[in-house]
N, C-alpha and C positions, 0 to 999 in steps of 0.2 A: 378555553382552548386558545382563542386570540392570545392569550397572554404566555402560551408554553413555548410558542412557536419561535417567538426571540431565545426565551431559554436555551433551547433545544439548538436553534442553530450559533449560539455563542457556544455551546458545547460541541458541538461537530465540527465548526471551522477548525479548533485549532487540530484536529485530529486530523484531516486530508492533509494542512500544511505540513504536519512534522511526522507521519507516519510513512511519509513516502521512502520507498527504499533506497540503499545507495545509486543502483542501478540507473531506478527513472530520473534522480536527480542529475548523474551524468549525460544522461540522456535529454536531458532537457538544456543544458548547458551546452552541450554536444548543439542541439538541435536552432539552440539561439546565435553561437558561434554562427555557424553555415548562413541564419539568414541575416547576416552584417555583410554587406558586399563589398562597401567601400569606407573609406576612413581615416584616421590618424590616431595614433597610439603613442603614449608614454609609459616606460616599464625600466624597470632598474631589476639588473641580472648580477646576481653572487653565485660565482663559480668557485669551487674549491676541486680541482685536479688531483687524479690518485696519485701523480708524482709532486704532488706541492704542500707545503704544508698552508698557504697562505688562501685566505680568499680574494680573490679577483674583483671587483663591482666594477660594472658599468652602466650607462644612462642611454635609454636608445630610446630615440626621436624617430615614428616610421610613420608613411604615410603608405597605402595600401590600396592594390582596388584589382580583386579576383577576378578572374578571367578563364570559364572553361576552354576558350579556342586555343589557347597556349597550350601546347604538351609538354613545352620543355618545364616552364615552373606556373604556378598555378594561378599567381597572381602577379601584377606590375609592381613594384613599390621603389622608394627614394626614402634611404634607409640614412639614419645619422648616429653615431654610436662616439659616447665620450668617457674615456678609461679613466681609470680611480688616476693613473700617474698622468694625465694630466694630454694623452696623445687621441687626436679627434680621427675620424675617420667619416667616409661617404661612399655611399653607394646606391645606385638610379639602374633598375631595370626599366628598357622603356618596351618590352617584348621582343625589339627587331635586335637591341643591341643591351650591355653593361657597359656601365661606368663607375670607375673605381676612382675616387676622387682623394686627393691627399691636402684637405685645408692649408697643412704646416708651409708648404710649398709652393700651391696653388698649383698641381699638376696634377696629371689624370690619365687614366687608360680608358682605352675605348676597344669593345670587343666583340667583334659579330656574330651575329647568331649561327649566319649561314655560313661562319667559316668554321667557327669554334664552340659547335654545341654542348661539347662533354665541359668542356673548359666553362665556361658557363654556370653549368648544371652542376659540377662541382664546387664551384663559389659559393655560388645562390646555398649550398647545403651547408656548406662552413660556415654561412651567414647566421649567426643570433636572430630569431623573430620569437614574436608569443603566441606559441604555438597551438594554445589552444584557440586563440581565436581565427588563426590565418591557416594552419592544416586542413587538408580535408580527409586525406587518405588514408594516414598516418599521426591523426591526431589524438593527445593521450587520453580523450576524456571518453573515447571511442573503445578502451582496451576490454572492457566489459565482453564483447560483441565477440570475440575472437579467442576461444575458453579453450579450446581443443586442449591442446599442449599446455606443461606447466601450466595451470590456470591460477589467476589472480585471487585474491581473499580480500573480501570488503569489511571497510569497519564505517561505522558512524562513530566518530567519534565529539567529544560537547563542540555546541556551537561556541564562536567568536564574533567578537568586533573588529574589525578593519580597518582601520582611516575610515573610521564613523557610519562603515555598513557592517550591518548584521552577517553572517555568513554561515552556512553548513560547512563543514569540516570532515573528508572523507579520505580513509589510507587506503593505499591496493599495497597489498604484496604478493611477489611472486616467489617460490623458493625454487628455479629449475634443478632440472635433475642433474645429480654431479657427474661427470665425466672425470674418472680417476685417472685416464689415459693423459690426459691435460693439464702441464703446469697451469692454466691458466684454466678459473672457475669461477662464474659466477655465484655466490651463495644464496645474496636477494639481488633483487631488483623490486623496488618500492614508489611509491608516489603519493605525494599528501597534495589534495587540490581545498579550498576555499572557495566559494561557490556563496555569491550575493543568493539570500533569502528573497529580495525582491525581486529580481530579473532575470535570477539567473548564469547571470555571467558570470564567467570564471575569474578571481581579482588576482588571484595565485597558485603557483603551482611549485610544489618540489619532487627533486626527481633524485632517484640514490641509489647508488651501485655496492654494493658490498663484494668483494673479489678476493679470491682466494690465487697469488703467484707463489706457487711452489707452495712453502709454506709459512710464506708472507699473504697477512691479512693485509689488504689496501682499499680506502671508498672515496667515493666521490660523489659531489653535491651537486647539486644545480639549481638555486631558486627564482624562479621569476615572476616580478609582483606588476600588476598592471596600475596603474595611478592616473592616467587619463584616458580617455575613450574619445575620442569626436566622430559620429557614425555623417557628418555632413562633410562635406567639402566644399572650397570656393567655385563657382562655375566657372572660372578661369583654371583650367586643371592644367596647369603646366607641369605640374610635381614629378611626373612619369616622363618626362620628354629633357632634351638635352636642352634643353630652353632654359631650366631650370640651373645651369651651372651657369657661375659667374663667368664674366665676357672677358676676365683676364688669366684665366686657367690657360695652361698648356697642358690641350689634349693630346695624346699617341697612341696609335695603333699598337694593339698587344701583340707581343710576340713570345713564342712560346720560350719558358728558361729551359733551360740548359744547365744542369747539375757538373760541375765543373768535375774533372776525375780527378784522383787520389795521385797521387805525387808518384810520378814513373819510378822504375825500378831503375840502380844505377844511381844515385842522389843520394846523397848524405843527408841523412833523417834530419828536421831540423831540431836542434837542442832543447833541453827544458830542465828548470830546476821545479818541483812539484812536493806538497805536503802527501803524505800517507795518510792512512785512516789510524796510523799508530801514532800521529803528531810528530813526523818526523820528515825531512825531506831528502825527496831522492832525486838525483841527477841521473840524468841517461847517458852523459859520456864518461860516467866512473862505471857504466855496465860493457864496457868496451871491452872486448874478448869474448865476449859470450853471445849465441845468437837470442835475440830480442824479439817478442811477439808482443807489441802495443792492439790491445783491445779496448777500443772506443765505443762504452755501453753506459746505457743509465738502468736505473734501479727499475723503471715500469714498464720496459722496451722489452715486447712479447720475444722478438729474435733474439734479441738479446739473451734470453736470460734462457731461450731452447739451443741458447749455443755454448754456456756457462759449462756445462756436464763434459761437456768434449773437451773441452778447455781444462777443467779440473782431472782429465783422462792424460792429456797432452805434459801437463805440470810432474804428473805421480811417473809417467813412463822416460821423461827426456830431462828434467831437472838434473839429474846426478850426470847427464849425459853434456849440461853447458846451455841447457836452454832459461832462458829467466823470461817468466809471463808479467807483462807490467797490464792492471785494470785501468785503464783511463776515462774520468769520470767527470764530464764536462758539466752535468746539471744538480747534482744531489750533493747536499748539504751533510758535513759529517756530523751526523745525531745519531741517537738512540736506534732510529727507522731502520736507517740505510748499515749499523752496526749489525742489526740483526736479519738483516736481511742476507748480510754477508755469509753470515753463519749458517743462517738455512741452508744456503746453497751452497756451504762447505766450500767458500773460496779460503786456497790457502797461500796464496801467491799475493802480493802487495796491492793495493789499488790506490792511486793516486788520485787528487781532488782539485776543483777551482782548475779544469783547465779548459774552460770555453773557451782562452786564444788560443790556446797551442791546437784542440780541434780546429780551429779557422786558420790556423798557418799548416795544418796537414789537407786542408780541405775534405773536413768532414762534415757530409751532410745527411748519408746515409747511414741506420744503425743497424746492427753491429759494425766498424767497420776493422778492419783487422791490417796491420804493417808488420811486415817479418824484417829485421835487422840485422847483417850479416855481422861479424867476428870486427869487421872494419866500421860499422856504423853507417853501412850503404844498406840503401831501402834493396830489395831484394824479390820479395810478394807482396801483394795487396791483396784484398777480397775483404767485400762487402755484402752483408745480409745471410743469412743461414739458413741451410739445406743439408741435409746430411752427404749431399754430393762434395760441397764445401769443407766440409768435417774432413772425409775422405782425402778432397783434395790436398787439403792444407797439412792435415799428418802426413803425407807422400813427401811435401816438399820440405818439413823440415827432418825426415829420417834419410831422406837424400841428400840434404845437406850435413849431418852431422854424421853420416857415415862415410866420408869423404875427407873427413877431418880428421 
């Protein structure tokens, strides 16, 4: 008997280690994340955007130290982020205040809490962290727990090796329910996490969107790999505090922007010679006599593209009438994507490309944004964003105007 009892437990170990389900595994990762309170992290982030075809990488340097008394963000950190092209960025929550730091420069904003809560709490969200280790609320190794609705599907999938750690390997996907009333659908929503065999920790995570606009398929990627951990820090913890920025930054109080308005009515639209998606170029002062509707939209712009229909309403009713609709297309590249994308949404009116300056010399910062051109080449309407009050509005003003003519 002395001598089974090795047998037996060389046969039993490996079965509790690898029998465990995906669940407890996230669970457990989940549960090692929370007890890390303070730290320093290294993680390199490959983003690919549903309007991009390109992947993004960056390097982010975070130093970290969670904090339940904070309601507005969960933890302090003094965050360093370094982009593939070569532009650095900084950013220090110290609790009371942010600091948004520009190395290139050596200048900085400073921005208080107790003046500028939302302003804040919005940064800190746009802020890149890894989020499995620094969420608590909201964190993705959590989605197991929360089944009600569309509910996730776990896979085990073979383990791997990692920068020299062993790791489980786990997919969720979710398929929610489609909503046919909505150009806009998600089809999946998925997640592959990597999960160290020894500890548990999370080394990576990818995250993917599968979406259905109109009837353009588009997805996007998200991968974030962890590559250093340090759970110590110096007892000198200045990391969190303004002590931490160099003594030759120019700090300034944030002040809130201010979205510059679209070019008053009465002004002579400014000029533009622009390529077509036909490979061909159009100029706007050879459209002189006709009234003009410039729509300033991209290919993944939700309003955008729920204001397209109206616009292809507006083309089929007023075209024979003297109206010419020009697409103005500041961010998407003429390929295959944005060809067929065209199609889906039955545009049949021209769309011109490569005009990020000419949107910067109309001051465009909101999308859709929309410039009506009278017979002389004077701005006339503007209106930005879409509402079907918009739609309304804007067919009133050019049936009034070309009924007068």
């Amino acid at each position: 008997m002395k001598i089974l009892f090795p047998v037996l437990n060389l046969l039993i170990c490996p079965i509790v280690i690898f029998c465990q389900s995906e669940t407890e595994i996230l669970q457990k990762s989940f549960d090692k994340c929370q007890s890390i309170q303070k730290g320093y992290y290294e993680m390199i982030r490959s983003m690919k955007y549903m309007h991009d075809n390109d992947t993004n990488i960056s390097h982010n340097h975070t130093y970290f130290f969670k904090t339940l008394s904070d309601t507005l963000h969960p933890f302090l950190f003094h965050n360093h982020i370094i982009f593939s092209n070569g532009f650095k960025s900084e950013m220090i929550y110290t609790g009371s205040e942010l600091y948004t730091l520009n190395p290139a420069d050596s200048t900085g904003t400073r921005t208080d809490k107790s003046l500028w809560p939302q302003q804040i709490k919005n940064r800190c969200r746009q802020t890149t962290f890894y989020r499995p280790l620094v969420s608590a609320r909201k964190n993705p190794l959590s989605i197991w727990k929360n089944q009600a609705n569309d509910p996730y599907q776990f896979n085990m999938l073979p383990d791997t090796v990692l920068n020299g750690t062993s790791c489980f390997v786990i997919s969720a996907y979710q398929y929610p329910r489609e909503d046919t009333a909505e150009m806009i659908s998600t089809l999946r929503h998925s997640y592959i996490f990597r999960i160290s065999q020894r500890d548990f920790l999370p080394l990576q995570m990818e995250e993917v969107f599968d979406l259905l606009f109109n009837k353009d398929t588009l997805y996007q990627i998200e991968k974030l790999e962890l590559h250093k951990l340090d759970t110590i820090l110096p007892a000198d913890d200045t990391f969190f505090t303004s002590d931490a920025i160099p003594s030759n930054y120019r700090i300034e109080d944030y002040t809130p922007y201010e979205i510059p308005p679209l070019l008053p009515d009465g002004t002579e639209a400014p000029d533009w010679t622009l390529p077509t998606t036909d490979e061909t170029n159009l100029h706007l002062k050879d459209l002189r006599g006709n009234l003009v509707l410039l729509d300033f939209f991209y290919r993944s712009c939700y309003p955008c593209i729920k204001a397209i229909p109206g616009l292809n309403n507006l083309d089929r009713k007023y075209r024979h009438r003297g109206l010419i609709i020009i697409g103005v297309n500041p961010l998407d590249q003429a390929d295959t994507v944005l060809k067929s994308f065209l199609q889906s949404m039955d545009i049949s009116y021209p769309v011109v490309l490569k005009a990020r300056e000419v949107a910067e010399t109309y001051n465009v910062q909101v999308y859709p944004s929309l410039y009506l051109i009278d017979q002389e080449g004077k701005i006339i309407f503007t209106q930005t964003g879409y509402s079907e009050e918009n739609e309304q509005q804007l067919e009133k003003m050019i049936n009034d105007y070309l009924k007068n003519k």
